[in-house]
TORKOL-4160 file (C-alpha; in steps of 0.2 Angstrom, whole numbers, padded with zeros to 4 digits, m for minus):
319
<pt num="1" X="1230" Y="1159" Z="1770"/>
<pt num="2" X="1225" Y="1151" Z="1754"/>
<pt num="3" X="1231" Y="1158" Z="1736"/>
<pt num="4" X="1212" Y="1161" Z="1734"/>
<pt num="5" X="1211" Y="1171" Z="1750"/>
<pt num="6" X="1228" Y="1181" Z="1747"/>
<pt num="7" X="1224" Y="1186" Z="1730"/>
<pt num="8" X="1205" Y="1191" Z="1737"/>
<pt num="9" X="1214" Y="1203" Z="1749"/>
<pt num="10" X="1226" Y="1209" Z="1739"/>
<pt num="11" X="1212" Y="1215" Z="1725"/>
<pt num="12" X="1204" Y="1222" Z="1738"/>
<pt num="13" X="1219" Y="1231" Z="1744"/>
<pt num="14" X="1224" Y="1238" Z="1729"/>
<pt num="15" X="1204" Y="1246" Z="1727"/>
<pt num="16" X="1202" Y="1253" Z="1742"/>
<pt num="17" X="1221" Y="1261" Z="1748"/>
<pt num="18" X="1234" Y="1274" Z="1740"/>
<pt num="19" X="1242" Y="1269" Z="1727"/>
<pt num="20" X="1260" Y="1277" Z="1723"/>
<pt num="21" X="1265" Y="1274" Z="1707"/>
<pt num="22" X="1278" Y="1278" Z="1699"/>
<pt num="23" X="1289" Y="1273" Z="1683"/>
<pt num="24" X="1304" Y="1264" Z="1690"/>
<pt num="25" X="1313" Y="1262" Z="1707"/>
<pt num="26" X="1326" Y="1276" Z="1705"/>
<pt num="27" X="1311" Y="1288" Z="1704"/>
<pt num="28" X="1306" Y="1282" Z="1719"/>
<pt num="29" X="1322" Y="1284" Z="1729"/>
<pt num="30" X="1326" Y="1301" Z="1720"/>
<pt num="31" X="1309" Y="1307" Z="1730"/>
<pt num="32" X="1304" Y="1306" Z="1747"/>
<pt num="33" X="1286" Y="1303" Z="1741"/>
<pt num="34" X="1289" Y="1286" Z="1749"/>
<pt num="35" X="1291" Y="1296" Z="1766"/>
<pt num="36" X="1277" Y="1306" Z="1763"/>
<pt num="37" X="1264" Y="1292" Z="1761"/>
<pt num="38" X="1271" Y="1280" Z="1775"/>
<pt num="39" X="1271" Y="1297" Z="1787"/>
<pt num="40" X="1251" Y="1298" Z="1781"/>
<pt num="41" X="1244" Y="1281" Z="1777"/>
<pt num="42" X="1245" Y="1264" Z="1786"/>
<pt num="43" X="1241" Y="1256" Z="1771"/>
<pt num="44" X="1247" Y="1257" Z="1752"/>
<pt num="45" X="1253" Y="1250" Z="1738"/>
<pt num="46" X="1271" Y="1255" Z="1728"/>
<pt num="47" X="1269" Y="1252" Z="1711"/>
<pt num="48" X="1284" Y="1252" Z="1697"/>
<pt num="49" X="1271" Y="1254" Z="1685"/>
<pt num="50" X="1273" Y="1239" Z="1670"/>
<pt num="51" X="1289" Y="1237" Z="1674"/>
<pt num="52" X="1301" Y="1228" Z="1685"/>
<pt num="53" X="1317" Y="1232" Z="1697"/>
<pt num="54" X="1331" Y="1231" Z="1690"/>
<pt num="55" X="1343" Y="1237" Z="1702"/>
<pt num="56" X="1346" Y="1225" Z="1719"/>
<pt num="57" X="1351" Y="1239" Z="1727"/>
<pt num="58" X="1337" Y="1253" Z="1725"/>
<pt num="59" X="1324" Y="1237" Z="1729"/>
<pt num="60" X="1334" Y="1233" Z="1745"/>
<pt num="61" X="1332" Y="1251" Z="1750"/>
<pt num="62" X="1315" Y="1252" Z="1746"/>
<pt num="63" X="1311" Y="1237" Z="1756"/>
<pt num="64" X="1319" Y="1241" Z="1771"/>
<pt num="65" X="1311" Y="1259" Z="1773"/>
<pt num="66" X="1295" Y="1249" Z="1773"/>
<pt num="67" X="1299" Y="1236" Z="1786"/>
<pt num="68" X="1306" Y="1250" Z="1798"/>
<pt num="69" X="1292" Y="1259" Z="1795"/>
<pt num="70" X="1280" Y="1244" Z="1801"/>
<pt num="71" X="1265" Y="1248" Z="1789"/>
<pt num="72" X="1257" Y="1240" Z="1779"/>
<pt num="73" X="1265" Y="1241" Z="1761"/>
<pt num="74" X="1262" Y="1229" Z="1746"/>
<pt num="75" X="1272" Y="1232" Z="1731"/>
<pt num="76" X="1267" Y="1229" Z="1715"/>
<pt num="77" X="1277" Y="1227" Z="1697"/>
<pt num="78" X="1275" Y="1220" Z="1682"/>
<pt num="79" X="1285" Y="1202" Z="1685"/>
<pt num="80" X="1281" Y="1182" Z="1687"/>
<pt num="81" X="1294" Y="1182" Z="1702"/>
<pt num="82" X="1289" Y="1182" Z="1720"/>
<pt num="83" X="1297" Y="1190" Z="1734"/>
<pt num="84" X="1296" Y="1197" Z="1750"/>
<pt num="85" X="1283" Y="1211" Z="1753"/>
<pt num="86" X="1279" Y="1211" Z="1733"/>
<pt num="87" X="1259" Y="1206" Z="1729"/>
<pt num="88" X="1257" Y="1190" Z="1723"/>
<pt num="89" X="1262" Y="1189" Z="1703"/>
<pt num="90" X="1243" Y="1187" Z="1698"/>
<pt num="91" X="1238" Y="1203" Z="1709"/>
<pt num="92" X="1249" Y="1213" Z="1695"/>
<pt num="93" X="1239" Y="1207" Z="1680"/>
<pt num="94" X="1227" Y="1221" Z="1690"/>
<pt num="95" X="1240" Y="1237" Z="1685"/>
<pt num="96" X="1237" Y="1231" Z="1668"/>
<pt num="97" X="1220" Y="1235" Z="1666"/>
<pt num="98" X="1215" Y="1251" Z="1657"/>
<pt num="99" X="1236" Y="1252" Z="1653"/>
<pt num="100" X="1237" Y="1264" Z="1635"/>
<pt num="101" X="1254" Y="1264" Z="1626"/>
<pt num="102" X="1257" Y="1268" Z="1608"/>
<pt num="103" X="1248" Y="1265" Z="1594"/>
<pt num="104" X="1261" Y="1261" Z="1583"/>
<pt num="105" X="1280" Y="1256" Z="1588"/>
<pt num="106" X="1289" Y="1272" Z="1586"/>
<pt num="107" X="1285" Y="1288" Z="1598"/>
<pt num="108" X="1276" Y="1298" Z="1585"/>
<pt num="109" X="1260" Y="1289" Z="1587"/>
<pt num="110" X="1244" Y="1290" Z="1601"/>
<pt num="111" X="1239" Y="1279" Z="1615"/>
<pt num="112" X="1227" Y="1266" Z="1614"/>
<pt num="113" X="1221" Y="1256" Z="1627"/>
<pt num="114" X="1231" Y="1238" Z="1621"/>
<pt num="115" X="1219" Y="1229" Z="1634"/>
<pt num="116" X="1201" Y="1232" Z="1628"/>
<pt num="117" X="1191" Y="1219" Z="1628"/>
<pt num="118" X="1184" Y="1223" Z="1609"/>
<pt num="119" X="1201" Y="1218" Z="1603"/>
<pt num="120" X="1201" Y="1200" Z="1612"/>
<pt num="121" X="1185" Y="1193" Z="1603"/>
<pt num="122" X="1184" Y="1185" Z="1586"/>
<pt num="123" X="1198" Y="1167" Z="1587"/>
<pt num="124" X="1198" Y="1163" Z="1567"/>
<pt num="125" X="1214" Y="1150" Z="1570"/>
<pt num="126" X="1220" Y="1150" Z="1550"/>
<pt num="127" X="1240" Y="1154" Z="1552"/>
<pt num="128" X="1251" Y="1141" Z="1559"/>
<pt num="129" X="1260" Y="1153" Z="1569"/>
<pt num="130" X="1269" Y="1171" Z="1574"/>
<pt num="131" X="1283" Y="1178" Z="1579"/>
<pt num="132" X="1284" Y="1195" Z="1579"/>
<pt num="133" X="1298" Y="1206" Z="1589"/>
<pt num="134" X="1297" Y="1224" Z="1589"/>
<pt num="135" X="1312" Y="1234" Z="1600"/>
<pt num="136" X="1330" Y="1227" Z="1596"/>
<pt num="137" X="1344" Y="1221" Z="1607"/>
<pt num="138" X="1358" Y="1206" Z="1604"/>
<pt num="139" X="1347" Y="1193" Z="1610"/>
<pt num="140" X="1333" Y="1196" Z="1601"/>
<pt num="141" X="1346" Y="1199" Z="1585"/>
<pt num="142" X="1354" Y="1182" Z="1590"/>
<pt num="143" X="1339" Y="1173" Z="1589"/>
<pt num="144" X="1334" Y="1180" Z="1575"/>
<pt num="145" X="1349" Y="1174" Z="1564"/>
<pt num="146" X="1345" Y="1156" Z="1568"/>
<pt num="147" X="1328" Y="1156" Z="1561"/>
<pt num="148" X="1331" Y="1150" Z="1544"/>
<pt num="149" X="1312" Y="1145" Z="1539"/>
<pt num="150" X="1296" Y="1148" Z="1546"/>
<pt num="151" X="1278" Y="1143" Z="1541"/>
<pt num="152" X="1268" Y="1159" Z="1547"/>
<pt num="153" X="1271" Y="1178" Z="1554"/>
<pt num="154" X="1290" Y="1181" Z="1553"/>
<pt num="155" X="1296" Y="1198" Z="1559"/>
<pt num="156" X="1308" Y="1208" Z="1568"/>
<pt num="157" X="1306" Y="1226" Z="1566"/>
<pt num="158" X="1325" Y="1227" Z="1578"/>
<pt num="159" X="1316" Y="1246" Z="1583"/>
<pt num="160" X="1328" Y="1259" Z="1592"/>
<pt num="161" X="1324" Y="1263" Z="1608"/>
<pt num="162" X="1329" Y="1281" Z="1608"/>
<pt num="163" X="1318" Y="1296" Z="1600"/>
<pt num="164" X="1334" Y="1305" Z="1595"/>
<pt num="165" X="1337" Y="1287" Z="1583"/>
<pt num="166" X="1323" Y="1287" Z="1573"/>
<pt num="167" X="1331" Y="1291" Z="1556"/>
<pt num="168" X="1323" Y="1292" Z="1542"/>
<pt num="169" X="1327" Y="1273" Z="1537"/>
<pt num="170" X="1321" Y="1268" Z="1554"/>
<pt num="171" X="1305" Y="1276" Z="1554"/>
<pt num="172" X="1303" Y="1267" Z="1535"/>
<pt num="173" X="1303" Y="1251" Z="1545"/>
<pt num="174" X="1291" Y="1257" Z="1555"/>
<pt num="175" X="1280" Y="1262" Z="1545"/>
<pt num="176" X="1279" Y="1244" Z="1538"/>
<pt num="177" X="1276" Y="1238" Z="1555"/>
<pt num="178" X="1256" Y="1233" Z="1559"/>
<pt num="179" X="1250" Y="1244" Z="1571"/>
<pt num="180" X="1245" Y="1235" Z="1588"/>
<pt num="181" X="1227" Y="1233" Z="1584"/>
<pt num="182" X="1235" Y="1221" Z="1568"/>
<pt num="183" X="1246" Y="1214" Z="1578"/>
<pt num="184" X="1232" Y="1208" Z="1590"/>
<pt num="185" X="1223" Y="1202" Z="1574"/>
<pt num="186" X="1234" Y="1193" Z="1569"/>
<pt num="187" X="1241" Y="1184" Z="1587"/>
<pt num="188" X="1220" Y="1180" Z="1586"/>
<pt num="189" X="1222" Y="1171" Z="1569"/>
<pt num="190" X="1237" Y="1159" Z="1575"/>
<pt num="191" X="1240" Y="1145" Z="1584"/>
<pt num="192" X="1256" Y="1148" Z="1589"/>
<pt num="193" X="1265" Y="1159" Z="1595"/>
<pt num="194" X="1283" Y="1163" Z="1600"/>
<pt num="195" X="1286" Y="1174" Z="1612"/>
<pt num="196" X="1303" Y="1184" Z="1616"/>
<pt num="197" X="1302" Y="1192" Z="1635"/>
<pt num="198" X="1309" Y="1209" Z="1640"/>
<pt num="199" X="1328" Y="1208" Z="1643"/>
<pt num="200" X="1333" Y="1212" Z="1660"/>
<pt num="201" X="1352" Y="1210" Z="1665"/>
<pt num="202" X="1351" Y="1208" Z="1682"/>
<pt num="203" X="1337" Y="1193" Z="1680"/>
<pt num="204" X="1332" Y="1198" Z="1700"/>
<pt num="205" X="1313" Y="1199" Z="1693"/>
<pt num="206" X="1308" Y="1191" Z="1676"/>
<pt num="207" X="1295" Y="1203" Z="1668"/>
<pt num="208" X="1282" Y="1199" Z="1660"/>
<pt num="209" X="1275" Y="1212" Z="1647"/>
<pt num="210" X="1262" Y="1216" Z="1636"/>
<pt num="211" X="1270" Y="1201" Z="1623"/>
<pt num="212" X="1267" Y="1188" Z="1634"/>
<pt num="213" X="1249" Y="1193" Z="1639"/>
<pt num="214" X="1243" Y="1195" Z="1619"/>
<pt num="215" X="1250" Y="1177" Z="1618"/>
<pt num="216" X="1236" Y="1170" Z="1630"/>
<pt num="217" X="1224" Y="1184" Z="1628"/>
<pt num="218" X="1225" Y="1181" Z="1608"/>
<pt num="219" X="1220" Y="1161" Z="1613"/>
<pt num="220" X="1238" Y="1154" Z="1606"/>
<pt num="221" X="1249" Y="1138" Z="1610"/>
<pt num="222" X="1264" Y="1152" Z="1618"/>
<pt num="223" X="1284" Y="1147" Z="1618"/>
<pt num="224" X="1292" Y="1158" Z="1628"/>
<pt num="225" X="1310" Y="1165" Z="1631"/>
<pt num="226" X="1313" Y="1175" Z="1645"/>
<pt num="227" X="1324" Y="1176" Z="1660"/>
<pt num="228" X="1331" Y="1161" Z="1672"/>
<pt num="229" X="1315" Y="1151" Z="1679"/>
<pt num="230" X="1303" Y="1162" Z="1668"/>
<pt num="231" X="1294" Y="1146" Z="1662"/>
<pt num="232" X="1293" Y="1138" Z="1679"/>
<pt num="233" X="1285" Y="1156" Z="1688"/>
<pt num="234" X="1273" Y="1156" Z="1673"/>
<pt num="235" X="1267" Y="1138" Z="1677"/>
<pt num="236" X="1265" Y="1144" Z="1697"/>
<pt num="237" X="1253" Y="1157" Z="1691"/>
<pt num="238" X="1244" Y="1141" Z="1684"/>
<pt num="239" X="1248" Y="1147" Z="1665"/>
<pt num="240" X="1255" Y="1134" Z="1652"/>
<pt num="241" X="1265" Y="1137" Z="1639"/>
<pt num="242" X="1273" Y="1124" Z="1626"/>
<pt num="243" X="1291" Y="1125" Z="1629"/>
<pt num="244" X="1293" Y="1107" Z="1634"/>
<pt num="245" X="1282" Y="1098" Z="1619"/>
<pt num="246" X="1291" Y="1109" Z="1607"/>
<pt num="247" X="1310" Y="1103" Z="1613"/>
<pt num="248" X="1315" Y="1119" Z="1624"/>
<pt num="249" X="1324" Y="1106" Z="1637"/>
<pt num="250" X="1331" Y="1114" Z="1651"/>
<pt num="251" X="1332" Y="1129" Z="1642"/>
<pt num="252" X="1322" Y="1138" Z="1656"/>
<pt num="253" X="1338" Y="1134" Z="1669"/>
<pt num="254" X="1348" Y="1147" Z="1662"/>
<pt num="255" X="1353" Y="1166" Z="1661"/>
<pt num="256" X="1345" Y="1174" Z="1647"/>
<pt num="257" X="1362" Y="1181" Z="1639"/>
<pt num="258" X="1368" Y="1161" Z="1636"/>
<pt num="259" X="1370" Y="1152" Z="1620"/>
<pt num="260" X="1361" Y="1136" Z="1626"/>
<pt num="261" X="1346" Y="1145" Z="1632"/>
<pt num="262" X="1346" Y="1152" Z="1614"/>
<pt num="263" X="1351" Y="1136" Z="1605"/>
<pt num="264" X="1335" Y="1128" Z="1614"/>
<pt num="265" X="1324" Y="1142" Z="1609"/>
<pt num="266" X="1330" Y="1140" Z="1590"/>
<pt num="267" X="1328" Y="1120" Z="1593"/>
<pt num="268" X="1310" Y="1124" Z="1597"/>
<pt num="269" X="1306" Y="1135" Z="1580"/>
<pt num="270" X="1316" Y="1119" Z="1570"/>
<pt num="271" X="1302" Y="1108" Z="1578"/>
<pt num="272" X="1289" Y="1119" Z="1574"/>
<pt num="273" X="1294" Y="1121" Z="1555"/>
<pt num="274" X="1292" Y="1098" Z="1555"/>
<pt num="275" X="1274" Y="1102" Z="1562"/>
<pt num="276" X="1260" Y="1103" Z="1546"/>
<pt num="277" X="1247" Y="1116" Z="1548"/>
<pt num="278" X="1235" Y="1100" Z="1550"/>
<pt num="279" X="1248" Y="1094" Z="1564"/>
<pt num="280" X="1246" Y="1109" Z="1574"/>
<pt num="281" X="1229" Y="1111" Z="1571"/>
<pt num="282" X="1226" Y="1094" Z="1579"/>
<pt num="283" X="1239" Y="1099" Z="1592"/>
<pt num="284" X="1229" Y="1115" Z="1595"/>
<pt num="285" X="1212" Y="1106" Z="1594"/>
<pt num="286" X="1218" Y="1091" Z="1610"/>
<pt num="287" X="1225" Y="1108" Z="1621"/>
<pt num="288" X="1210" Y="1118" Z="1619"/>
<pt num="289" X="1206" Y="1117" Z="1639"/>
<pt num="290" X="1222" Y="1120" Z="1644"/>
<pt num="291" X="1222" Y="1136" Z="1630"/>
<pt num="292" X="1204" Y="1143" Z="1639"/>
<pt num="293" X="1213" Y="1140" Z="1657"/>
<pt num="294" X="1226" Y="1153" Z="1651"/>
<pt num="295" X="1211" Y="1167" Z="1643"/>
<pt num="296" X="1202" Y="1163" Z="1659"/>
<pt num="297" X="1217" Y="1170" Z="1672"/>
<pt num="298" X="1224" Y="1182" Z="1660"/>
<pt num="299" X="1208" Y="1189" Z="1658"/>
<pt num="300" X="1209" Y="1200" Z="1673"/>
<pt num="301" X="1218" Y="1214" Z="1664"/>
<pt num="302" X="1203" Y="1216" Z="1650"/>
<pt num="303" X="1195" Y="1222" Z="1665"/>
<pt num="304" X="1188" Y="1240" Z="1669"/>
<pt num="305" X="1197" Y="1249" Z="1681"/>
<pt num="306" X="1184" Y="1260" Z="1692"/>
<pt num="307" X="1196" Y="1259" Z="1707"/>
<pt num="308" X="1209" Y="1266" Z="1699"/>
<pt num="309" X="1203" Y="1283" Z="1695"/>
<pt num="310" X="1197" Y="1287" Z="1716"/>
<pt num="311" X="1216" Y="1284" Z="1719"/>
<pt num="312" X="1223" Y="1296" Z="1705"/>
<pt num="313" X="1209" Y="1307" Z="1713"/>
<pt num="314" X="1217" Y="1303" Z="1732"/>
<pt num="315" X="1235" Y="1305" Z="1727"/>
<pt num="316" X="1232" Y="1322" Z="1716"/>
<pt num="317" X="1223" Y="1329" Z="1733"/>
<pt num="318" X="1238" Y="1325" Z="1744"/>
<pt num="319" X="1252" Y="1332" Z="1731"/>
């Protein structure tokens, strides 16, 4: 079967079977829900809705329930990696499409549809660059305190990730913080951007998250950190991403967690910083095909989901 082929069955697949969705492996596990639907369908699709597995051990267990059960099973996360019995990583994009998430970066705040393709039309190129990092964690902090100077959209906004730790100081923060529309306008304004991937300990699947998609949707020149290989997987998917123009090296060969892979990173924003804004204008201006090759795949998730709403309607009928 061709990659064309696969990825025509499995948009099919995912639009006309059961679709069991849930927010992470463990909830999966906890229920017998998984049972349920291989005792009643032949086909389906698991879902760990944008998100990843992060514990080998509940995805082993997941796994082998489906191969004794000897249905058919795709599952579906949000993640550049492949592996056994999983969709193909372009088949996710899918489970992004009609995705709504919160307005603004604390919890206090409503859901918008970050994916509407409204938001994804005017490309004024006028900023040399962004990079703008919402949640916190030591990596993100790390990377942080290396950047000295840059020409553009600077910002980390190092959010809690806890409701119960959203002080009063925090939520001052927050309230400086562009909601996602701004956010978006301003990705659509630069030409670069830098991108810093969801953390994920284990590394057994790289995600790949709202941040990366605004980076090709927004019509950028992306660097990306993110897990071992995550540059590699992205360039399977037939996406590219400037890492190796902008001195990254073999960054993409290690860990997240390591100095190197964050000394290459930093090595990268130093590059930037020599760059003029004519320079990457002109730089912008001789990549443009490869920058509508991006739009052109990550597109799938400005898409209108019709099929999604006759399996919330299947799925709310057999609970």
């Amino acid at each position: 079967m061709t990659l064309q082929d696969r990825l025509k069955y499995e948009k099919n697949f995912i639009k006309n079977n059961p679709i069991l969705c849930s927010p992470s492996e463990s909830e999966i596990n906890k229920s017998d829900l998984l049972f349920k639907f291989i005792e009643r369908y032949d086909k389906f699709s698991v879902v760990i809705y944008n998100e990843v597995f992060k514990n080998p051990s509940a995805l082993n267990k997941i796994c082998d329930i489906i191969e004794k059960s000897k249905k058919e099973v795709l599952i579906s996360t949000s993640t550049t990696t492949e592996n056994y019995l999983f969709m193909h990583p372009l088949s996710n994009l899918y489970f992004w499409q009609g995705s709504k998430h919160k307005s603004k970066i604390n919890w206090d705040s409503e859901n918008i549809n970050w994916f509407d393709k409204s938001l994804y039309t005017n490309f004024s190129k006028s900023i040399k660059g962004i990079i703008s990092v919402r949640k916190g964690n030591d990596i993100r902090t790390r990377i942080f305190d290396k950047i000295k100077d840059f020409e553009g959209v600077c910002r980390y906004a190092n959010w809690v990730h806890s409701e119960i730790d959203e002080t009063e100081q925090v939520l001052k923060l927050v309230n400086n913080f562009p909601t996602i529309t701004e956010l978006i306008s301003e990705y659509l304004k630069s030409y670069v951007s830098f991108v810093v991937e969801t953390y994920q300990e284990n590394e057994i699947q790289n995600q790949l998250s709202d941040k990366t998609l605004f980076a090709f949707l927004s019509k950028t020149m992306p660097i990306v950190y993110g897990g071992k290989n995550y540059v590699k997987e992205l360039k399977k998917m037939g996406f590219y991403v400037w890492n190796d123009e902008f001195g990254y090296g073999d960054g993409d060969d290690y860990h997240s967690s390591l100095p190197i892979k964050i000394n290459n990173f930093s090595n990268c924003i130093d590059t930037y910083n020599e760059y003029s804004l004519s320079d990457i204008s002109l730089l912008y201006k001789a990549n443009e095909e490869k920058i509508e090759k991006n739009f052109e795949i990550a597109k799938i998730v400005l898409e209108k989901r019709d099929w999604w709403e006759n399996n919330i309607k299947e799925l709310e009928n057999f609970l």
